[in-house]
Chimera marker file (.cmm) of the C-alpha trace (Angstrom):
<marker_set name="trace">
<marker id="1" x="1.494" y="77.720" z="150.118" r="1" g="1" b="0" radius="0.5"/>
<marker id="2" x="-0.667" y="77.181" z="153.279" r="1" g="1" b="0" radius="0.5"/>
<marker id="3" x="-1.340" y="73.230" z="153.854" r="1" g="1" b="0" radius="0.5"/>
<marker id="4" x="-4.453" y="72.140" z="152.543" r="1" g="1" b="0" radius="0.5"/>
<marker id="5" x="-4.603" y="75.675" z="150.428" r="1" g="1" b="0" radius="0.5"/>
<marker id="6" x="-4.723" y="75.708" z="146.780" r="1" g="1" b="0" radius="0.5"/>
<marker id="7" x="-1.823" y="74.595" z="144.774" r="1" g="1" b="0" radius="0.5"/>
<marker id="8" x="-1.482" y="77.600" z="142.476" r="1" g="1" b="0" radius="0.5"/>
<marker id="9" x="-1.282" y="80.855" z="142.946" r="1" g="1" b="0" radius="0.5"/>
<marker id="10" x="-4.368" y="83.542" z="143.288" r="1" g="1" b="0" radius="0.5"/>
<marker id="11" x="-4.359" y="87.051" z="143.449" r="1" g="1" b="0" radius="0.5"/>
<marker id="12" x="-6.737" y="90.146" z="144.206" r="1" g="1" b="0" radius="0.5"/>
<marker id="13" x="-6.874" y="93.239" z="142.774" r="1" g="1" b="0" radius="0.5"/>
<marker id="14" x="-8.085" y="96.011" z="145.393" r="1" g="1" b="0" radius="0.5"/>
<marker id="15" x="-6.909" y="98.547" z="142.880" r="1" g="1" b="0" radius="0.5"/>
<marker id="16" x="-7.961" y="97.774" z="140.128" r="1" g="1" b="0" radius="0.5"/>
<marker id="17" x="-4.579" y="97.954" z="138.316" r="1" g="1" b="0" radius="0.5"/>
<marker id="18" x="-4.568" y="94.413" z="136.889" r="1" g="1" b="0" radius="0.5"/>
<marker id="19" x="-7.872" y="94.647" z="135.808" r="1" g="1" b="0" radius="0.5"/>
<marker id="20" x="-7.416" y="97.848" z="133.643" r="1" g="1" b="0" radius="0.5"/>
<marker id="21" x="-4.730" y="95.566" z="132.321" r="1" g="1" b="0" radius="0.5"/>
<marker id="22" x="-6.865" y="92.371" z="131.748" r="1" g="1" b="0" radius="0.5"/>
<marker id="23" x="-10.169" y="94.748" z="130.331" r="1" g="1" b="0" radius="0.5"/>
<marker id="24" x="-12.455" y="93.560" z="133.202" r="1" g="1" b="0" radius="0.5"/>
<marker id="25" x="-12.503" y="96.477" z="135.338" r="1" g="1" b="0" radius="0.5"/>
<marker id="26" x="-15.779" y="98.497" z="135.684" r="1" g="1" b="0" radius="0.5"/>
<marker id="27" x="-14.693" y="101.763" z="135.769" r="1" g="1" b="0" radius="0.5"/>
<marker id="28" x="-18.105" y="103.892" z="136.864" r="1" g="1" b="0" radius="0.5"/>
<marker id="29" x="-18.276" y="101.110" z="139.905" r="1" g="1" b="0" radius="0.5"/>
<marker id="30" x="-14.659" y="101.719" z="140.671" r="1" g="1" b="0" radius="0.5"/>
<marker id="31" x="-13.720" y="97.957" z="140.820" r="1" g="1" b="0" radius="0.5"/>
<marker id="32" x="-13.223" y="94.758" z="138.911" r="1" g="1" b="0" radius="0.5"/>
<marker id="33" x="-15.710" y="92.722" z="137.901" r="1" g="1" b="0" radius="0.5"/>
<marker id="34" x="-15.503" y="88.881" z="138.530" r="1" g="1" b="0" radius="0.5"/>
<marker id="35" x="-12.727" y="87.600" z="136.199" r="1" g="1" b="0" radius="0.5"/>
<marker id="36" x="-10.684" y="84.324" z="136.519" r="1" g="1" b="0" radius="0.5"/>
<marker id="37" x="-6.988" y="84.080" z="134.133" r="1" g="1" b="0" radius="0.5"/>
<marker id="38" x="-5.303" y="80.814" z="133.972" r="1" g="1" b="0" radius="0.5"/>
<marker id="39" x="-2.019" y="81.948" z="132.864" r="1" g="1" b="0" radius="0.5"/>
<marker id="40" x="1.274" y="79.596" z="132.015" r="1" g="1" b="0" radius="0.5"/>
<marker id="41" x="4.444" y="79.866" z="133.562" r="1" g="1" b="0" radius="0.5"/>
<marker id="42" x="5.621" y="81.817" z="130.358" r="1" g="1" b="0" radius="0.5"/>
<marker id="43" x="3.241" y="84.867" z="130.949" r="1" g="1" b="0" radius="0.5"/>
<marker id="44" x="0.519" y="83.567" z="128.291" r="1" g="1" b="0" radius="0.5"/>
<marker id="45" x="-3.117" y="83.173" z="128.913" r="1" g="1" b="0" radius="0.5"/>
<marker id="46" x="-4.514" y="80.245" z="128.546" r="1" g="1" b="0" radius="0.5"/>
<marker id="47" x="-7.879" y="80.414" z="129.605" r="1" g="1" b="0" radius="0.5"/>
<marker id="48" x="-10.439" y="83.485" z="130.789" r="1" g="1" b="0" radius="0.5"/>
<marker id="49" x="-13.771" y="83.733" z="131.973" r="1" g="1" b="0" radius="0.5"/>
<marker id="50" x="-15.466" y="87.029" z="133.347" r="1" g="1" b="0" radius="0.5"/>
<marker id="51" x="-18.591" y="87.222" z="135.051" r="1" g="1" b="0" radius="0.5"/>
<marker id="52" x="-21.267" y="89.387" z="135.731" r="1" g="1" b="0" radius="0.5"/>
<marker id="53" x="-21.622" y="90.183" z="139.699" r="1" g="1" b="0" radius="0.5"/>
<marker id="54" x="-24.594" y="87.948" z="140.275" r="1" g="1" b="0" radius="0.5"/>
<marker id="55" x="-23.000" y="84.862" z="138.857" r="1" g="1" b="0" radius="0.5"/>
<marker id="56" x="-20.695" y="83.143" z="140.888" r="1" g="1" b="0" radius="0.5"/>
<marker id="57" x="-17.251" y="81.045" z="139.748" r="1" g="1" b="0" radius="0.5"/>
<marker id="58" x="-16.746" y="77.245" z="139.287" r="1" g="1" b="0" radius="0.5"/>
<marker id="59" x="-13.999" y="76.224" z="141.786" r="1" g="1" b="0" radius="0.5"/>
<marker id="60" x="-13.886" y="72.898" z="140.594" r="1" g="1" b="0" radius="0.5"/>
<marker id="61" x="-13.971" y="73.719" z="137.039" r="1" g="1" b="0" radius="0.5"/>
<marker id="62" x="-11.272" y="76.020" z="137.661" r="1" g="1" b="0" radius="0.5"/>
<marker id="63" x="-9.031" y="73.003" z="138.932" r="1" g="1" b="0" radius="0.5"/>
<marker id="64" x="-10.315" y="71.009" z="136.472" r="1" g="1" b="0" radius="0.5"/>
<marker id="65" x="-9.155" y="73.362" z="133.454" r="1" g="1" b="0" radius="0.5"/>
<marker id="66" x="-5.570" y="74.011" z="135.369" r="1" g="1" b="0" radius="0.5"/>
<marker id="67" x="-4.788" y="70.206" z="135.255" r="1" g="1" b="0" radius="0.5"/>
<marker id="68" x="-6.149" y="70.098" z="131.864" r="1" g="1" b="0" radius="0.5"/>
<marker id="69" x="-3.603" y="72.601" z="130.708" r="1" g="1" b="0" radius="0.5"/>
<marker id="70" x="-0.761" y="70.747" z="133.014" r="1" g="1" b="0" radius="0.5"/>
<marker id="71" x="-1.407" y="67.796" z="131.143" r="1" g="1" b="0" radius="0.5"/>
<marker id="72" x="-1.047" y="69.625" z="127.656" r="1" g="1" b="0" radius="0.5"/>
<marker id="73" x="2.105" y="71.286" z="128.649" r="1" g="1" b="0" radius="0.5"/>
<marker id="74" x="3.819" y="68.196" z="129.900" r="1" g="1" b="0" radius="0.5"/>
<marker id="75" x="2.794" y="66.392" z="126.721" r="1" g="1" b="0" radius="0.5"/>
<marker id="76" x="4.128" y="69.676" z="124.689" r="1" g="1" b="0" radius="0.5"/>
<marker id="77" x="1.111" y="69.462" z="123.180" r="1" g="1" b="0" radius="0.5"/>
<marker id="78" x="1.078" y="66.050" z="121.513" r="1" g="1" b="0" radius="0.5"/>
<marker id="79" x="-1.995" y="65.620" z="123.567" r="1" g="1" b="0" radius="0.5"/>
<marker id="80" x="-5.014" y="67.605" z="124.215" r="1" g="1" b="0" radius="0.5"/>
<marker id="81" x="-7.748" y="67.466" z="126.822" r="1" g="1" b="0" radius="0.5"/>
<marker id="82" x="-11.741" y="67.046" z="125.107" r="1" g="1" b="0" radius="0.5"/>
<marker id="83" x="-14.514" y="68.863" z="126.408" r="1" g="1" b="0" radius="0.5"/>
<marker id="84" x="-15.221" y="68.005" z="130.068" r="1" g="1" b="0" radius="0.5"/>
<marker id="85" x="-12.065" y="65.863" z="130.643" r="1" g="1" b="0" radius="0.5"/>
<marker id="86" x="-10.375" y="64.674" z="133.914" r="1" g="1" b="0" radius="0.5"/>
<marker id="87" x="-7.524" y="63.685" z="134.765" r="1" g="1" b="0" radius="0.5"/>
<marker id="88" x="-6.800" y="59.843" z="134.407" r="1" g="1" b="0" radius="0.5"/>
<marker id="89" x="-9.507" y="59.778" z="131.688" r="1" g="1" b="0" radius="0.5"/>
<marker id="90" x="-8.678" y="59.778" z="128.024" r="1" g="1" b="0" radius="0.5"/>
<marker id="91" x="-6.835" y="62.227" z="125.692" r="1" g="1" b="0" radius="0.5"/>
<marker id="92" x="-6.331" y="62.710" z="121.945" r="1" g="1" b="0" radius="0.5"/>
<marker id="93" x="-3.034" y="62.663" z="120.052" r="1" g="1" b="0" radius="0.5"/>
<marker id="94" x="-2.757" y="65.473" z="118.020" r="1" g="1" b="0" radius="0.5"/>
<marker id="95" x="-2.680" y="64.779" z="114.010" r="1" g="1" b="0" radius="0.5"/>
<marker id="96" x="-4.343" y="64.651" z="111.040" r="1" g="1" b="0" radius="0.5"/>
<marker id="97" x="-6.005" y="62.007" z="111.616" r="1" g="1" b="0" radius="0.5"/>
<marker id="98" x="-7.664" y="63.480" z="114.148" r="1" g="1" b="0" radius="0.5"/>
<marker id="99" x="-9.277" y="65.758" z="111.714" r="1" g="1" b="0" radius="0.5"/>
<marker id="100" x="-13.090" y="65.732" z="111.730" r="1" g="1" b="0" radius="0.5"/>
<marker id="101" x="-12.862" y="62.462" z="113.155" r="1" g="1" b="0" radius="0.5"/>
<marker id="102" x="-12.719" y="63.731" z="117.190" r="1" g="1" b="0" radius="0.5"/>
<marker id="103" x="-16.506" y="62.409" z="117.492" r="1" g="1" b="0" radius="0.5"/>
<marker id="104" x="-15.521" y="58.963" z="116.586" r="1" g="1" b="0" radius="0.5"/>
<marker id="105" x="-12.408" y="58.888" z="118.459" r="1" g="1" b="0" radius="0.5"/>
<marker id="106" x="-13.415" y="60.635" z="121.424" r="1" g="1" b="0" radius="0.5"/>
<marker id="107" x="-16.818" y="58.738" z="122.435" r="1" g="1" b="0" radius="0.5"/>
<marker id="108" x="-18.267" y="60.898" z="125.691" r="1" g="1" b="0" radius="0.5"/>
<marker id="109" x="-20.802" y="59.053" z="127.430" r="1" g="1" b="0" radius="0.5"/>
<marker id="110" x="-23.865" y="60.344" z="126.475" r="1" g="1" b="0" radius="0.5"/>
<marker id="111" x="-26.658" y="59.967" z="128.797" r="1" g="1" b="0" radius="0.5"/>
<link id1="1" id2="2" r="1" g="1" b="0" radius="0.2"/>
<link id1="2" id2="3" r="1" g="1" b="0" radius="0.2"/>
<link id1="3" id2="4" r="1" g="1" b="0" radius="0.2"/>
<link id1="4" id2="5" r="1" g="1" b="0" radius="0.2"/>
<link id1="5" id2="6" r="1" g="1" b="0" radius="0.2"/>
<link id1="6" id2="7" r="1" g="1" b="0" radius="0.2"/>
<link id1="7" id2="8" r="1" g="1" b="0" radius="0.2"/>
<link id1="8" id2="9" r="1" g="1" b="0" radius="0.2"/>
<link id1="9" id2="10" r="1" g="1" b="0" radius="0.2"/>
<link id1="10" id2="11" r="1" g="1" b="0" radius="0.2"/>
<link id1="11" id2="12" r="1" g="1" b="0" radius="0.2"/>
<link id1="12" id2="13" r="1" g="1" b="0" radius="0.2"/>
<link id1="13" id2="14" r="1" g="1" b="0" radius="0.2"/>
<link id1="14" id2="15" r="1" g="1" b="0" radius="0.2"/>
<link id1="15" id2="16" r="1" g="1" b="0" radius="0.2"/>
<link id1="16" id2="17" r="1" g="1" b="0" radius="0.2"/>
<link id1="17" id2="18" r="1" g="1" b="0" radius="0.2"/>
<link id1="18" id2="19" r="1" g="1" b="0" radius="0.2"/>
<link id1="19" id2="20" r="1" g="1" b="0" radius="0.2"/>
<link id1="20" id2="21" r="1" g="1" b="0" radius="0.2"/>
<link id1="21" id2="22" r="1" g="1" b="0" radius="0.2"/>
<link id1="22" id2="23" r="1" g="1" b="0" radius="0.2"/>
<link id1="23" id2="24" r="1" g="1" b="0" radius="0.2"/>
<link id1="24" id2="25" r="1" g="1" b="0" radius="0.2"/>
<link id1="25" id2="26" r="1" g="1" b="0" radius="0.2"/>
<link id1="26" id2="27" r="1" g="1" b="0" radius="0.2"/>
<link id1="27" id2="28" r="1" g="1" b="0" radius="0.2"/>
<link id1="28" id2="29" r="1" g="1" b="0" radius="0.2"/>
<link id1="29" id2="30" r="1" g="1" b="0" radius="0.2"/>
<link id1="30" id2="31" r="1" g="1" b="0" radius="0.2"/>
<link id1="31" id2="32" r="1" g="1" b="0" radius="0.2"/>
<link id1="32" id2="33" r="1" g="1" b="0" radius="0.2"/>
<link id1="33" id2="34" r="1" g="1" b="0" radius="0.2"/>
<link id1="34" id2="35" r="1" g="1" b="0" radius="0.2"/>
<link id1="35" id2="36" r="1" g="1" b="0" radius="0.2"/>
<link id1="36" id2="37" r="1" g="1" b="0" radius="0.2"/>
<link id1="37" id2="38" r="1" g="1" b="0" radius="0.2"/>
<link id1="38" id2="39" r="1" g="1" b="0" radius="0.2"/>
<link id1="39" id2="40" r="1" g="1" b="0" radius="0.2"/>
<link id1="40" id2="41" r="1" g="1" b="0" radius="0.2"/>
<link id1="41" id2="42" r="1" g="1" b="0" radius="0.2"/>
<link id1="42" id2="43" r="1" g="1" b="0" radius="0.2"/>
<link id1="43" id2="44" r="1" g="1" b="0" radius="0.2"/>
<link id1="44" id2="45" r="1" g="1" b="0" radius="0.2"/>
<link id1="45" id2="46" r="1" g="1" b="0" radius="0.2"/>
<link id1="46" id2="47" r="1" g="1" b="0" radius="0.2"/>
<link id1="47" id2="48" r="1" g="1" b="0" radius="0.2"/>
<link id1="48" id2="49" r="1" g="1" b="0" radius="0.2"/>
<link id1="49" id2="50" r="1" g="1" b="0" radius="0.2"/>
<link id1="50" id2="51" r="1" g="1" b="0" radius="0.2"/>
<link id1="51" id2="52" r="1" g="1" b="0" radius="0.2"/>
<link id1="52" id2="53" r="1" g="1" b="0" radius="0.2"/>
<link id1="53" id2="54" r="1" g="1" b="0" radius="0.2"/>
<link id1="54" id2="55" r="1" g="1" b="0" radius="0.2"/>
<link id1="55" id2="56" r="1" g="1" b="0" radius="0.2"/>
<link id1="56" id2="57" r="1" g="1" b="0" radius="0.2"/>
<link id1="57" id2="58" r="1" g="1" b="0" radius="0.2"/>
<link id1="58" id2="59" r="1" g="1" b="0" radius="0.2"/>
<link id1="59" id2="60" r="1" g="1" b="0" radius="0.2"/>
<link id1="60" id2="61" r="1" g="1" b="0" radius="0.2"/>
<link id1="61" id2="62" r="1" g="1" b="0" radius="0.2"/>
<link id1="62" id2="63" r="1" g="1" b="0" radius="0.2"/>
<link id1="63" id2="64" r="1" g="1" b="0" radius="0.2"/>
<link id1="64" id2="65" r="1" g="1" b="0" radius="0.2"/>
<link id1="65" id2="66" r="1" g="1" b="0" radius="0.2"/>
<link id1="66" id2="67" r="1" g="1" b="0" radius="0.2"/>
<link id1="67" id2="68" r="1" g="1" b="0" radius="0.2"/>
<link id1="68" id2="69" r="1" g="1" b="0" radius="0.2"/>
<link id1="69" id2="70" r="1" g="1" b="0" radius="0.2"/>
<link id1="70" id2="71" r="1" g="1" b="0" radius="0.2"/>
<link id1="71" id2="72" r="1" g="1" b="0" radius="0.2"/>
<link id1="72" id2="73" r="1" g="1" b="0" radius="0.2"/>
<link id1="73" id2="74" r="1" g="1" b="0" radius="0.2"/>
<link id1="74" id2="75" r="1" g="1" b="0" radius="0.2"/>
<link id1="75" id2="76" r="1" g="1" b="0" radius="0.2"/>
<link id1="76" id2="77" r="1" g="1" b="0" radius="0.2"/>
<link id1="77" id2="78" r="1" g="1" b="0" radius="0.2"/>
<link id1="78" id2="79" r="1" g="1" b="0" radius="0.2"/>
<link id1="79" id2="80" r="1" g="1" b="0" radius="0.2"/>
<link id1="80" id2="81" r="1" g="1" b="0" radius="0.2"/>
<link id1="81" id2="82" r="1" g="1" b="0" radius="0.2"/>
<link id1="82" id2="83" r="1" g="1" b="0" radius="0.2"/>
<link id1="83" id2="84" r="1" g="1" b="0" radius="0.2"/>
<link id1="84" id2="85" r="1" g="1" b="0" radius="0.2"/>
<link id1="85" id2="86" r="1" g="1" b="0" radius="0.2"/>
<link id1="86" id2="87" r="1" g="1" b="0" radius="0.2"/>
<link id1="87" id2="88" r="1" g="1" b="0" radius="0.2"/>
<link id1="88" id2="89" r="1" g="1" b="0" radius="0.2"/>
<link id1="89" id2="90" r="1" g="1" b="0" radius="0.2"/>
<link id1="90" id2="91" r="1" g="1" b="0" radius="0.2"/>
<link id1="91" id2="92" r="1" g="1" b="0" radius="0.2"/>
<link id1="92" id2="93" r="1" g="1" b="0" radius="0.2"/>
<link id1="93" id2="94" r="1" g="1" b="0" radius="0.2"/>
<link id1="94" id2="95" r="1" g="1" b="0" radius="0.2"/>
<link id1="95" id2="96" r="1" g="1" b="0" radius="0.2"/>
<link id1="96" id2="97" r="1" g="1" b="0" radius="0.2"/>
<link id1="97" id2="98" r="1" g="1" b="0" radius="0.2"/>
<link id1="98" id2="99" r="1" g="1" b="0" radius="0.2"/>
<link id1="99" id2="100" r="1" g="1" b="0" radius="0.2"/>
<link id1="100" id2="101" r="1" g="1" b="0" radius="0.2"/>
<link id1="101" id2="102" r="1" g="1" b="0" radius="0.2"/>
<link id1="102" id2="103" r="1" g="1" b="0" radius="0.2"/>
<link id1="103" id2="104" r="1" g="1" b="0" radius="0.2"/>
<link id1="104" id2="105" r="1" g="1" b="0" radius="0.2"/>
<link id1="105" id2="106" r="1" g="1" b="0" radius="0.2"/>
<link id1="106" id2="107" r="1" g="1" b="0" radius="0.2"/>
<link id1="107" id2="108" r="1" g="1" b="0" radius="0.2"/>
<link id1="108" id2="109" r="1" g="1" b="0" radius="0.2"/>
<link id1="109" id2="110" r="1" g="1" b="0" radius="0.2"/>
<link id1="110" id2="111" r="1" g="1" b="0" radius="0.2"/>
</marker_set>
């Protein structure tokens, strides 16, 4: 990794071979369209997002949603991430009570 680069690794696609893989490559146009994969170290995606050509990608979100599935991993899953968590802020344990009760227990701050 360069210093100061990012701490996971990215890839391109010039030939579109991953993309044929991944369905996000536009054959007529001859190339990929804009597609991020967050995949775990045991080959399984965790988290997609393609995008039209005019829309642009979320670097920070992208972090944001690496960490997030960091965190689940090194909990093994007894704790998951709500929507628009950070890291350092609050998870939820995993269980039934958790069932249709995430509103109460997870209280967002709602503006």
């Amino acid at each position: 990794m360069v210093p100061g680069g990012i701490p996971f690794p990215m890839i391109s696609d010039a030939g579109g071979h991953l993309g044929r893989v991944y369905g996000c490559y536009d054959e007529g146009a001859g190339v990929d369209v804009r597609g991020r994969f967050i995949i775990d170290p045991d080959g399984v995606v965790q988290g997609m997002e393609i995008l039209t050509p005019p829309v642009g990608r979320n670097l920070i979100e992208t972090i944001r949603q690496v960490k997030a599935y960091q965190h689940v991993r090194a909990t093994k899953g007894a704790e998951v991430t709500p929507a628009e968590w950070q890291p350092g802020k609050p998870t939820l344990h995993v269980g039934p009570n958790l069932v249709g009760k995430v509103w109460e227990i997870w209280k967002p701050d709602v503006a």
